[in-house]
N, C-alpha and C positions, 0 to 999 in steps of 0.2 A: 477724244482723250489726248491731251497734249505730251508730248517725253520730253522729261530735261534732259541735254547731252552733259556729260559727265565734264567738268570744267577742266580736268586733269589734262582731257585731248586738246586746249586750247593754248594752256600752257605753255611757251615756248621749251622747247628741251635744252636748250644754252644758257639756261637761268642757274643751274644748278651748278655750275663752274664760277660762275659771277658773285651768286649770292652772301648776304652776310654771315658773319661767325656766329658763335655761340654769346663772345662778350658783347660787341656791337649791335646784333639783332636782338638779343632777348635777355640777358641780365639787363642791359645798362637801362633800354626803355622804362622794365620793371619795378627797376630799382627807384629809380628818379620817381614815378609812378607812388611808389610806396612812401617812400621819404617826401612827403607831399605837406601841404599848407595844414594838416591836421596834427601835423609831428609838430610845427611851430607854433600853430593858430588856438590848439584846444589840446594838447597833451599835457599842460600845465591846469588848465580847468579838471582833467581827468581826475589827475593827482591831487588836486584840491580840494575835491568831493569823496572822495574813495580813500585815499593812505596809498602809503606804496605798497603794503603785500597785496590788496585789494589788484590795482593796476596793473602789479607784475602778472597777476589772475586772469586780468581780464585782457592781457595781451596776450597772454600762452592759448586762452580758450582762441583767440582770434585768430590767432596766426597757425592751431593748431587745424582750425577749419579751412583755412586757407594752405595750408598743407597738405592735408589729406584730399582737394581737389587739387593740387598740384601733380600730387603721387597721380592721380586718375587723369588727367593730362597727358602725364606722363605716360602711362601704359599703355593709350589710346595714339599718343606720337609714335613711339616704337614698334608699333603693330600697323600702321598704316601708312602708306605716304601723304605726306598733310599739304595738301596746296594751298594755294589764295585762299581768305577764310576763315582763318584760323578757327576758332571754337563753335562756329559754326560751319563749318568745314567738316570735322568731327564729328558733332550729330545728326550733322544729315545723315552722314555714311554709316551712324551705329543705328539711328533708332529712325530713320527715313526722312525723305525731302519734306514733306509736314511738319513732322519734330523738327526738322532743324531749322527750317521756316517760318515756323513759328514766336520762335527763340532770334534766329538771324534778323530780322526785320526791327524788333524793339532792342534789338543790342546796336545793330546798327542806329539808330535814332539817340540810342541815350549816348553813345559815343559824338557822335556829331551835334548833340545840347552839349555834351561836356567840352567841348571847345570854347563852347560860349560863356560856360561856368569857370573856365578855368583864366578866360583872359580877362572877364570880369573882374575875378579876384584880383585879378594881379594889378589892376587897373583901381581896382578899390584901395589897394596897397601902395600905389605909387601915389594917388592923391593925398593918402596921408601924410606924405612926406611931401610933396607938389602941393596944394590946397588949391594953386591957381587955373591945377590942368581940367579937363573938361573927360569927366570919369567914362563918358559915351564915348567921345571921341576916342580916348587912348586904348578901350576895351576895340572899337571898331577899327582902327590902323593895328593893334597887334594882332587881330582877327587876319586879317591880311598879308602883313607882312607872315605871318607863321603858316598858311596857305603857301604864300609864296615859295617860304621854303622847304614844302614838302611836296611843292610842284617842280622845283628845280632838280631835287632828286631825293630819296631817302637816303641814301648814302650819306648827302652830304647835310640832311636833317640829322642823320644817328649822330655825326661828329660834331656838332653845334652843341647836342646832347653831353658831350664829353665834358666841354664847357661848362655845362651848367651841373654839372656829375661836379668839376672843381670845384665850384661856387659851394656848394652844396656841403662839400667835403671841409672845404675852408672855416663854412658856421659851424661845422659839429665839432673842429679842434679849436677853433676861436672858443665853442662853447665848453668844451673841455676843458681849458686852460683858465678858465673863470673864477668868479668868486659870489660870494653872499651879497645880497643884496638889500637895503631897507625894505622895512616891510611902505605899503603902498599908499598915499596918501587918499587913492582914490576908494571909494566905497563900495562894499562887492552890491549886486546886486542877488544875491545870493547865496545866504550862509554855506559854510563848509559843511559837506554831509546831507544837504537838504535834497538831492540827485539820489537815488538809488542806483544799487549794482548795475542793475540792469538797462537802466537808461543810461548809463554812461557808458556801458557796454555798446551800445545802438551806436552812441556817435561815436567810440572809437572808433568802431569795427570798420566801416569802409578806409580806415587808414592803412588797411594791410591787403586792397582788393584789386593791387597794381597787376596784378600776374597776367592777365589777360592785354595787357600793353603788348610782352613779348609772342604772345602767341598770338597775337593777330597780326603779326609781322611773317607767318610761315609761311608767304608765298615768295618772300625773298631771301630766304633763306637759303644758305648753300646746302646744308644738312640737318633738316628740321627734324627729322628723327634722333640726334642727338643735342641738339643744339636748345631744342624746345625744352628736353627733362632737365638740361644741365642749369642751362640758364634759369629757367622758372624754379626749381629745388634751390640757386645756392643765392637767386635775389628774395628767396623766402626767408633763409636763414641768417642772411648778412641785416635784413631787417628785424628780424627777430631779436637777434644782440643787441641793437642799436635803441629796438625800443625797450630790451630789459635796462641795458643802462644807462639813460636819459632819466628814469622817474629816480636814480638814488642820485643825481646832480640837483635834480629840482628840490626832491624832499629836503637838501643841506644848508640849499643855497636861500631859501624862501619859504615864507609860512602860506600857509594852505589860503588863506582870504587875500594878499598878493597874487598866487595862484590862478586864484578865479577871478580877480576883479580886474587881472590886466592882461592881457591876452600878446603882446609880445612881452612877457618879462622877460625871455631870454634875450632879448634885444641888452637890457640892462646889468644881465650876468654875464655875458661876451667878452673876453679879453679885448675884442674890437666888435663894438655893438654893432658895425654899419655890416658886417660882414652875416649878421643873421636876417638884414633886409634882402641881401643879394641870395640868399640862400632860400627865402620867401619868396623872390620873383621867382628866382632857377626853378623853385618848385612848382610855379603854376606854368610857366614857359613850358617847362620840360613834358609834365602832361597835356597842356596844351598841343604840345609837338605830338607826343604818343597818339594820341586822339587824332589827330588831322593827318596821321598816319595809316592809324588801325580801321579808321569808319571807312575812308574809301575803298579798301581792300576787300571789308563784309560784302559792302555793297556791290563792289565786281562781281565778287564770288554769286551773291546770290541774283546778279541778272543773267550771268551766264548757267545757273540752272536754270534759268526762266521762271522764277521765283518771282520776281515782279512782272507787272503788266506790260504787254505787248511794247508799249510806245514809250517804255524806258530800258529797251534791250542793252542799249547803245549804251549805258553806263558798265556795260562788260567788257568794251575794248580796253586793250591795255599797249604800253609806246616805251618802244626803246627796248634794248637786251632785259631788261629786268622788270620788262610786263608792265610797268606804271601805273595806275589807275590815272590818270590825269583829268578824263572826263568826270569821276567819281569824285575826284578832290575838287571838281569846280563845282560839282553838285550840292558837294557836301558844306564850302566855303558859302554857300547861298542859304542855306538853309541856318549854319553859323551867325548869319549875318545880322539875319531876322532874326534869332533870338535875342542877340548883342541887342538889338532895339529896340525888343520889348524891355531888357532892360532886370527886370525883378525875375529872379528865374527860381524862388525858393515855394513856390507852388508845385512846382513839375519834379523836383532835384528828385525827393522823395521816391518817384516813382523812375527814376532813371537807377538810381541807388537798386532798386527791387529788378530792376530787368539786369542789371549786371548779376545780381544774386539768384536770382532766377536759370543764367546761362550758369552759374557753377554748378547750381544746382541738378540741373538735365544732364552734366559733363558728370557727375557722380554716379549719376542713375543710370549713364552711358555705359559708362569702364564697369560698374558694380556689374550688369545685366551680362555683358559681353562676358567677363572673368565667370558669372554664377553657372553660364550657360556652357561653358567649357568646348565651343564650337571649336572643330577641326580648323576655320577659315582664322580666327582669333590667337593671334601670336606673340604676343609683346614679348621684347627683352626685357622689360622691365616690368618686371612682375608685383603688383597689390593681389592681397586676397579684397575677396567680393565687399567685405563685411566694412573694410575701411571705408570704401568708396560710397557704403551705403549709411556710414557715420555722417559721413560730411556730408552727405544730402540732405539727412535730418538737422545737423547743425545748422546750414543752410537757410533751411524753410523754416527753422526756431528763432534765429536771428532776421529773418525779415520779418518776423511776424513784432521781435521784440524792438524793431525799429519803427516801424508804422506800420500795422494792421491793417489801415485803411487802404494805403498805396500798396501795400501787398495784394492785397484783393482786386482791386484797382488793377493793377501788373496782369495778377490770374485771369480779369477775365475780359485784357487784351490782346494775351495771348491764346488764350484759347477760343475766342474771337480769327484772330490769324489764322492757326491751325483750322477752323472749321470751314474758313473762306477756303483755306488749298484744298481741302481733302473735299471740297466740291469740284474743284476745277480737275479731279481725277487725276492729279498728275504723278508722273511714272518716274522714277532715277531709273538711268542708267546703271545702275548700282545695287548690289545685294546691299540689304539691311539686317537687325537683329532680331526686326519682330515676328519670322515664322518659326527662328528658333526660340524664339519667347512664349510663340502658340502651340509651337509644338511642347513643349517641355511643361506647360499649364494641361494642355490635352493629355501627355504620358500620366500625369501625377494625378489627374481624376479617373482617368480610366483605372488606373489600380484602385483608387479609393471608390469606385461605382460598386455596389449590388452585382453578385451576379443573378438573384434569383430575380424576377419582376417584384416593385416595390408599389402596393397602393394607392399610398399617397399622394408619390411623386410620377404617376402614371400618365403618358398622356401617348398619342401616337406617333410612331416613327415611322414614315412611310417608305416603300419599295414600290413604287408607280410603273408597272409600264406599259408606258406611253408611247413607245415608238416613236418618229416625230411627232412632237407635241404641236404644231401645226396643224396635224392630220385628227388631232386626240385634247384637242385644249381640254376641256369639261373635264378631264382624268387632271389634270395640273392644277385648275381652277376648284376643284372637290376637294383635293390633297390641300392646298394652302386654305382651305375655309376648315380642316379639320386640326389643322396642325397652330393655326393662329400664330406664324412666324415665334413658335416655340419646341414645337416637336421638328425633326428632321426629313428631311423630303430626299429621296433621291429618284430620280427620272433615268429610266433605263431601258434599252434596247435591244436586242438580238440580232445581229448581221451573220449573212451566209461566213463560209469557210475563206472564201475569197478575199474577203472585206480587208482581211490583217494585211495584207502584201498590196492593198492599193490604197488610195487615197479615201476611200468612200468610209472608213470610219472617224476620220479626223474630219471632215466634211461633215458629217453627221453629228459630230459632237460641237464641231464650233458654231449647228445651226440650233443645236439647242441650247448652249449656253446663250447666243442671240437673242432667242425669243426668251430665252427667261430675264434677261439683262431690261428687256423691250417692258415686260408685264410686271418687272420690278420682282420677280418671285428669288427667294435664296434656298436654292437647292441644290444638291450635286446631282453629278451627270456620270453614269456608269454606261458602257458598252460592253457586251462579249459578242464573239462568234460562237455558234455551234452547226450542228447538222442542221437543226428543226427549229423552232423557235420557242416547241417546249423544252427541248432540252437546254435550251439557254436559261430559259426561266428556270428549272431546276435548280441550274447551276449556280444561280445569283442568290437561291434562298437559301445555299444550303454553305456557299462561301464566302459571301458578302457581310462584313461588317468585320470590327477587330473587337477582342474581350471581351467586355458586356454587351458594346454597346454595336445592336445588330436591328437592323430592321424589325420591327414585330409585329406590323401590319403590311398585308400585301393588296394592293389594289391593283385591278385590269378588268378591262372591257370585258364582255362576253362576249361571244363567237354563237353562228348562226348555222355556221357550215358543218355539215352530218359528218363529213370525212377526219372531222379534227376537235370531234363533239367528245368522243371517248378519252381522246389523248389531252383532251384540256381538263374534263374531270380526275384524271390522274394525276395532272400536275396539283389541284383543288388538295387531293390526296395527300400528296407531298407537302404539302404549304401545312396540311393540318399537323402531320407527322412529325415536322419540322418545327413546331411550336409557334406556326405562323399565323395570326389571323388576318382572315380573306374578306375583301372587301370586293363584290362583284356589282361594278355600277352599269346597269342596264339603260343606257341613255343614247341618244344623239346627240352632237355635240351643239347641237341648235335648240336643243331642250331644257339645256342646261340654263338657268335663269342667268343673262349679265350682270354686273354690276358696276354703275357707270357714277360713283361716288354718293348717291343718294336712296334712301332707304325706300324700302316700296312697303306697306302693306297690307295687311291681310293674306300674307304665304301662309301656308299650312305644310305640316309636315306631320303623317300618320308612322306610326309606330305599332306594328302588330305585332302583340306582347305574349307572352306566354308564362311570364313571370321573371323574377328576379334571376333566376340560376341560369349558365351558359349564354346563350346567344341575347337573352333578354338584357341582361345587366349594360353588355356594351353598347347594345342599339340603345339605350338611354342615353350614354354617355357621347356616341358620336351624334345622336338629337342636339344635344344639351352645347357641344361642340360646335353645330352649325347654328344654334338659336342666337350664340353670345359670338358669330363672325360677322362679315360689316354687311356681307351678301343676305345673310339671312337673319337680323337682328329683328330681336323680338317677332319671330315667326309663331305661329300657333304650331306647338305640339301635340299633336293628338295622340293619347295610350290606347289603344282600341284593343277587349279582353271579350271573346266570345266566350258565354257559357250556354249551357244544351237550352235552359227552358228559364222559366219567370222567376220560380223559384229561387232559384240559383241566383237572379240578378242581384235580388237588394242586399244580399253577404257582398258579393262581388265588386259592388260597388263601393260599398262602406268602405271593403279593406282595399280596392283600390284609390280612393281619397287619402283616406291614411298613409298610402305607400307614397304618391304623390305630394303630399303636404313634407310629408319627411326624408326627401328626397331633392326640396326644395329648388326643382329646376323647372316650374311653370307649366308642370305641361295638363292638359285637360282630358279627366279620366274619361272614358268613354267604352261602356258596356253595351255588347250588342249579344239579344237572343239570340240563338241561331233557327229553332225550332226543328223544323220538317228541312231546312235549306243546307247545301252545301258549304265548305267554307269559300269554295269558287263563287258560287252564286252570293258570298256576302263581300267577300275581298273587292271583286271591279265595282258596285253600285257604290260603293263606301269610301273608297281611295280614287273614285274617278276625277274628283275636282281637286284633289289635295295637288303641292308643287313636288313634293318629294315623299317616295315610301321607302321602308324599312320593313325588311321581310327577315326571317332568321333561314339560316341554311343548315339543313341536318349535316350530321356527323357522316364524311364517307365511308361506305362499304358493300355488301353484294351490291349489286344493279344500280348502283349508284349515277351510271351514266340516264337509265332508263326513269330515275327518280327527278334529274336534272333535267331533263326531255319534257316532262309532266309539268314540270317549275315553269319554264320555259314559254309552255304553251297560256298557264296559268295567268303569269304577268303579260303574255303581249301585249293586251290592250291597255294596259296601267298606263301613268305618266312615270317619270325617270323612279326605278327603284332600284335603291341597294340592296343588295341580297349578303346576307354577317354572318361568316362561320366564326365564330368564338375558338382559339385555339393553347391560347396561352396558359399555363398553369398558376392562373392567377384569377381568386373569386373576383370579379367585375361590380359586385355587389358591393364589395371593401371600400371599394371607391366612389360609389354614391354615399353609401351612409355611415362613412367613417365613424363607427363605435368606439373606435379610439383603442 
């Protein structure tokens, strides 16, 4: 079982003097991020299919989603310290290394394609104006040179950013200061209006999905717990303004088939046209920057929990006062490279687009789960209720599905491909997570909502096994998991002397069971107590073991041979009945007990001596019917075996035990035996002598109860393995073969 160490202790601690600001580290990234090639390239197509109230609609819905996982960012920054990582940083540490593993590895990948997507653009963009440049070449040297300069330092990548934050700023007052425009010579390919809401909703929405620029910058950050809400909240809302008032310039300036048929018109509205090509590079430069930023940092983060495979550790070093990823950024510029060479990268976008949406969406479900669950260790200053957080989740998962269905699905079941590959490789964080308060708080809400009386229906067994080491007692462990069908509860328990508590020998004893059970694949809990004797321990466990409903309600344990401790075991028998416990007493060796080594064997028989429906009868059918449908005794022969005095008697007997068995519908084969002049000793051994397992009923204790057990005793010794069934619970057993309804 391998441990990730926590990447927090790798951290240099002189980062945090160093680190970027709030505007530098995570607005500016953001913003540039947001104000992207979809603000100049298709926000006029938007407006050209839709109207402006439609638009201003379908920006508020966007942005409002992308808002409400900002707020949940936010409350998750202020409650934790957020190292290298950023978003996935976050959900490892809310919802576990799996969760955030899951998520971290296809975020890291569509970030490091979005390098290649974004200098492509930019590269498609300059040959329009170029015609003679070589559109590989120019995507493959700014691939480079933009590596370069996020290998030299992010520092002085953020200020380059500034740059193109001017440029940026230049087209939107050049476009500001504009005027109308002829309508377009050229022919849309697409009437106005022929787009529905919704689909144009699809391709807006990743225009407003920059936020995650700045928060994958928190490991260089001087104060990511402030810096991440402020920045992410106010480049949410500076974009928000910017894209309400751009659709009432468009609608003024140009008619809706303009609109759609030319995809730089604002090129033409510009006070100075050239000023919205440079605003076009800045935008793909600028995320291109972000990206060849954000991906090596994921990447650090998740080799330094040992998230990737052994022989890519080495991408978690990090160089210089401010942690670097340097190895990462070479990693990641290789992988950039190759995609720049495939060249066509509108097969994959789709599903790069769904993994970014995907991590908003788990950062929702993060902050929602952590605020619902109201844990003592959960503190944000910055306070969402649950309910927000759990909007934008759904908004989320409603717009990936309303962008592409397919790559959403696609997305789903790459990551949960991921997750299933970790959660094999058993791995441990260093780190509390939120899902035992997630189980526990599922576990509180149906214990209250449980029956407390036993319910028919929903009956099956919970067992109280003890087994002392189960080493010593397999057959008791391997009984319980073929009765329970990893659906009823097993718990494995023990009695240790007085002494036990003050040394080591009960935490030895508990971690050698939880061993063998981990070894036989069995899920069961594991109880100890001390007491004087080792009945009085058992007393103790049936009479205080379990919370609300939900208590053990079957007791299983070996039988005992020894005269001296004959009396005090049928007392506890006693207790167990008193107690509303039913007693499972498996008479066996543990070498008797049939293996099973993956494959079915047979011709088993399993005899059943019936006495009828009421009490003891009803459940030996059901733990029969229990063992016929487990993989040890699948399709065994049942046998019902019903003694009556003489002949007479047989052919009623028979009838109405077909009937009972036809309508009870669990296979088993009726079987009427005379008895005549013969004991029922002398019919019990000739009769069960060849069977694999018997089922006997146990009377009710009281007077001489030990001396009736003594008689029991001597009755089965020659058997093969039987259980002997006291029926105790205050529940017909009968209800639950022949549901009447």
């Amino acid at each position: 079982m391998s441990k990730s160490p926590d990447s927090s202790v790798i951290v240099s601690q002189g980062t945090e003097s160093q680190g970027l600001g709030t505007f530098g580290g995570v607005f500016t990234p953001s913003m540039l991020t947001i104000l992207g090639v979809i603000m100049y390239l298709r926000f006029g197509w938007v407006v050209g299919h839709v109207g402006l109230w439609q638009t201003l609609l379908i920006v508020t819905i966007s942005t409002a989603i992308t808002l409400l996982t900002g707020l949940s960012i936010s409350a998750i920054a202020t409650d934790q310290v957020v190292r290298a990582g950023g978003a996935y940083y976050m959900i490892s540490r809310s919802l576990g290394i799996e969760t955030g593993g899951a998520v971290g590895i296809p975020l890291y990948l569509a970030q490091a394609f979005s390098v290649a997507l974004y200098t492509i653009g930019f590269a498609e963009s300059l040959v329009q104006v170029f015609p003679a440049l070589s559109q590989t070449l120019v995507a493959l040297i700014t691939t480079i040179l933009v590596a370069i300069l996020a290998l030299k330092s992010a520092d002085i990548a953020i200020k380059a950013q500034y740059f193109i934050m001017a440029a940026i700023l230049l087209s939107l007052g050049s476009l500001l200061l504009g005027q109308g425009v002829e309508p377009t010579v050229l022919s849309a390919t697409e009437a106005p209006g022929s787009v529905g809401f919704w689909a144009v909703l699809a391709v807006f929405f990743p225009a407003v999905t920059g936020i995650m620029a700045g928060v994958n910058m928190s490991g260089d950050l001087k104060e990511p717990q402030r810096a991440i809400p402020r920045g992410t909240l106010a480049a949410t809302a500076v974009g928000y303004v910017i894209y309400m008032l751009i659709p009432f310039l468009l609608v003024r300036w140009a008619d809706p088939a303009t609109l759609i048929a030319e995809p730089l018109v604002m090129r033409r509205m510009a006070l100075w046209g050239d000023a919205i090509l440079l605003g076009v590079w800045g935008a793909t430069l600028s995320s291109a920057i972000g990206s060849i930023l954000g991906a090596p940092r994921v990447l650090q983060a998740l080799a330094r929990d040992g998230i990737l495979p052994s022989r890519l550790r080495w991408l978690g070093r990090g160089h210089g006062p401010m942690d670097e990823p340097r190895m990462g950024t070479w990693f990641t510029l290789g992988i950039a490279l190759a995609a720049v060479g495939i060249g066509d990268l509108n097969l994959i976008a789709p599903i790069l687009t769904m993994f970014f949406l995907t991590t908003y969406l788990v950062l929702n479900v993060s902050a929602g789960l952590e605020t619902f669950l109201q844990s003592p260790s959960f503190r944000p200053t910055f306070k969402v209720h649950w309910s927000l957080s759990l909007l934008g989740a759904v908004g989320c998962l409603v717009v990936m599905f309303l962008i592409n269905a397919v790559a959403t699905v696609m997305a789903a079941v790459i990551v949960l491909g991921i997750f299933l590959w970790l959660q094999r490789r058993e791995m441990e964080g260093a780190w509390g997570d939120l899902r035992n308060g997630l189980w526990m708080t599922l576990v509180r809400t149906g214990l209250f909502q449980m029956q407390t009386t036993p319910d028919a229906k929903n009956w099956r067994p919970h067992l109280l096994v003890f087994s002392g080491a189960p080493t010593k007692r397999p057959h008791l462990a391997d009984l319980a998991v073929d009765l329970t069908h990893n659906r009823g509860l097993i718990t494995l328990s023990s009695v240790l002397p007085p002494g036990a508590r003050s040394g080591s020998q009960q935490d030895a004893l508990e971690s050698t069971i939880k061993d063998y059970l981990e070894r036989q694949g069995i899920a069961a809990f594991v109880r100890l107590v001390t007491a004087p004797d080792p009945f009085s321990g058992m007393e103790k466990l049936v009479d205080a073991y379990g919370i609300g409903p939900l208590v053990p309600n079957t007791v299983l344990l070996g039988d005992t041979e020894a005269e001296n401790s004959r009396d005090r075991f049928c007392q506890m028998i006693a207790t167990c009945h008193q107690a509303r416990r039913n007693v499972l007493i498996f008479r066996s060796q543990p070498e008797h007990y049939p293996a099973f080594e993956g494959r079915l064997l047979t011709n088993r028989r399993i005899d059943v001596w019936w006495g009828g429906l009421q009490a003891n009868g009803g459940l030996m059918l059901i733990l029969a019917y229990l063992l016929r449908t487990s993989d040890r005794w699948r399709n065994a022969d049942i046998y019902l075996n019903l003694v009556v005095p003489n002949d007479q008697a047989k052919a009623a007997a028979e009838q109405n035990l077909e009937g009972i068995v036809k309508s009870l519908r669990i296979g088993a084969i009726p079987r009427v035996i005379v008895a005549g002049d013969r004991s029922f000793d002398d019919i019990l051994k000739p009769s069960s002598q060849t069977a694999d397992l018997v089922f006997l009923g146990l009377a009710t204790p009281g007077e001489n109860f030990t001396d009736y057990y003594l008689d029991l005793q001597k009755r089965t010794a020659s058997l093969p393995p039987t259980i002997l069934v006291l029926a105790s619970e205050e529940l017909e057993f009968a209800e639950v073969l022949q549901k009447d309804g």
